[in-house]
N, C-alpha and C positions, 0 to 999 in steps of 0.2 A: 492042628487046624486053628488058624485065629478069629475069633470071634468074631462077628460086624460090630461095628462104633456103636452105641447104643442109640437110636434115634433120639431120645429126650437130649444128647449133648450141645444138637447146634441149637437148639431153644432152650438151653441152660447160657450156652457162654452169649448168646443175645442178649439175656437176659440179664447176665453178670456185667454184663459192659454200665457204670456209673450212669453214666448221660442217659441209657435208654431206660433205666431203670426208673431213675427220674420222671421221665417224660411215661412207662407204665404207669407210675404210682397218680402223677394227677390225672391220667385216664381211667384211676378207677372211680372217680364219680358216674361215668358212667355216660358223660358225655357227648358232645364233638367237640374239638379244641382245633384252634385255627395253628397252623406252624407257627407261627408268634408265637403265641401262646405258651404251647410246649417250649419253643427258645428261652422262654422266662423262667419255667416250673424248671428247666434243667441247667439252667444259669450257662447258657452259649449261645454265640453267636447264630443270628441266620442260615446263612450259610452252612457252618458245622449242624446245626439242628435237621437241615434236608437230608445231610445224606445219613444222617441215624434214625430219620423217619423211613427214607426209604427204604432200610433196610427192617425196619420194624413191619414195614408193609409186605417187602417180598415174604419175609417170615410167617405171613400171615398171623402173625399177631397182631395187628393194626389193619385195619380198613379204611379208604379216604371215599371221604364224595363231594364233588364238586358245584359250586353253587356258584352262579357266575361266574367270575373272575377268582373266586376264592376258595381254595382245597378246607376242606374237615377231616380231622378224626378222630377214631375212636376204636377203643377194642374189637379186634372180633366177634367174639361174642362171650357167651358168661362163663363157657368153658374155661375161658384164658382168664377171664376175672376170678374163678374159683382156685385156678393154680396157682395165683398172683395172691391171694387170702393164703392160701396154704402154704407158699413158702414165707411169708410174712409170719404164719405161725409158727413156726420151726425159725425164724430167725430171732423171737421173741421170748422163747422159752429159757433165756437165761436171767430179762429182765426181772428188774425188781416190783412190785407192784407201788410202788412209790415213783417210777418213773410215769405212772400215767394221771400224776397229779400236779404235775411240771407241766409250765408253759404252752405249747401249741397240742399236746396230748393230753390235756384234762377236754379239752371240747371235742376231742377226736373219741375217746374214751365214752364221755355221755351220749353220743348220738353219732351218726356219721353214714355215709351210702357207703356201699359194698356192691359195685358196681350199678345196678340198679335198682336195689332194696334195702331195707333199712338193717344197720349194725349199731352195736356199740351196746352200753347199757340198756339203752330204751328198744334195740332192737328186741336182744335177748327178753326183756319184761313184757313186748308184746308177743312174743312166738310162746313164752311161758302161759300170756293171760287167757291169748285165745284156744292154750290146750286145756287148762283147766277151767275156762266156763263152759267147753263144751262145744266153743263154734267152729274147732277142728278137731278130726278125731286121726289115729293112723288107720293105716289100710296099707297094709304089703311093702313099708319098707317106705312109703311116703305118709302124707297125709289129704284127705279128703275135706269139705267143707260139710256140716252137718244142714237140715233143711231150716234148724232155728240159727244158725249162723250164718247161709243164706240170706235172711229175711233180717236180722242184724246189719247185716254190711250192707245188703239194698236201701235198708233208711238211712244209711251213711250217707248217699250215693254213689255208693263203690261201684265205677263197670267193672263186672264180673268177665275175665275170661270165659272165651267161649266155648273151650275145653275144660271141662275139670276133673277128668278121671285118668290121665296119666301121671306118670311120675313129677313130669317137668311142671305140675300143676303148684304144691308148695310140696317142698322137701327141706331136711336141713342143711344149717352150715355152720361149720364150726367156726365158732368169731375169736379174730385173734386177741384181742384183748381184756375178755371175759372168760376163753376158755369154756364155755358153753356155747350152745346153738343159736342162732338167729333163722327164721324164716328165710326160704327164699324160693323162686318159683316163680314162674306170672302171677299166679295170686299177691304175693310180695311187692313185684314189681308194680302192679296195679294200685296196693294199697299207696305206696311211698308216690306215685302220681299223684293220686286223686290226694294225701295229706297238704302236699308243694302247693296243689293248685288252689284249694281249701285254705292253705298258709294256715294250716296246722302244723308244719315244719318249714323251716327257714332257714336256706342255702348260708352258710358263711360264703363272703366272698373268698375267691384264692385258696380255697380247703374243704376239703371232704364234708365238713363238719356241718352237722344240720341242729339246729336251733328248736326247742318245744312252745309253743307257743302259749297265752289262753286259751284258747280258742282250742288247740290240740290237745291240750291237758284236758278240756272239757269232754271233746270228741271221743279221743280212745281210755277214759277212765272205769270202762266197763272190763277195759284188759289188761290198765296198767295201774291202775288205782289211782 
């Protein structure tokens, strides 16, 4: 008897395809990109770039929404951005750590979204600070907000999700270019809002990479030193 195909293959060889691969990777910031856009990040023509969206959409890997006259889009959702981290981590495991001190991967390396929460060095130094002051603790395989880290991130102004006893609340993720965990979660995705809007982190333009500010060095040095 022969086997079925394995479902993961036709969202492996979407994936393997150069151009779309392209066009996932700057959609891992996390968030809408106009088809231009993507045309640029994947270095093709208009034309070529629709019909490798469209096909990124039927896959559901991509989502579009439409605003006037002009389509957006964007991952799915985080799921695909955790699969899109994890084969990034397994495609990295042969690098050198001297590759992430080179050109456009030293900024990527310091800081950077992971769909839409924080990675990189400074992710990892915040998921580390906020487990050893306390203002998370685990619970069952996630992590929980404790009530003095609560009352920490409300002086922030953090909004607080308005769930926070499931999993999807913070949990980890392994970061591919530290090799340890960074946060991620609504709680996560809420903090790396509320720093943007704050501009305690600062978009690079054209790249993942986010920028620390004064002002953010000031804010989260209860977690990051």
């Amino acid at each position: 008897m022969t086997s079925p195909e394995p479902r993961f293959a036709k969202i492996a060889a979407m994936i393997g395809d150069p151009t779309r691969a392209r066009m996932l990777s700057a959609l891992m910031g996390g968030g809408f990109l106009a088809a231009g856009e993507l045309a640029q990040a994947a270095g093709v023509t208009p034309q070529t770039a629709s019909t490798h969206i469209a096909k990124l959409v039927d896959s559901e890997l991509v989502v579009a929404r439409t605003q006037g006259r002009h389509r957006y889009f964007r991952l799915a959702d985080a799921d695909i951005a955790h699969a899109l981290e994890a084969l990034s981590l397994v495609a990295e495991r042969s690098a050198g750590a001297g590759k992430w001190e080179q050109g456009a991967y030293k900024p990527l390396k310091a800081a950077r979204t992971c769909y839409s929460h924080l990675a990189g060095e400074l992710g990892v130094k915040l998921f580390e600070g906020l487990l050893a002051r306390g203002t998370l603790v685990p619970q069952d395989g996630h992590f929980a907000l404790t009530e003095t880290g609560r009352e920490e991130l409300a002086d922030l102004g953090v909004e607080l999700p308005s769930s926070s006893t499931t999993r999807r609340f913070a949990y980890p993720c392994l970061d591919w270019s530290e090799r340890r965990d960074h946060l991620a979660g609504t709680l996560a995705v809420a903090l790396l809002e509320h720093a943007v809007a704050k501009s305690w982190l600062r978009k690079v333009k054209d790249s993942r990479a986010l920028q620390l500010t004064s002002s953010g060095t000031k804010a989260l040095a209860p977690w990051v030193g």
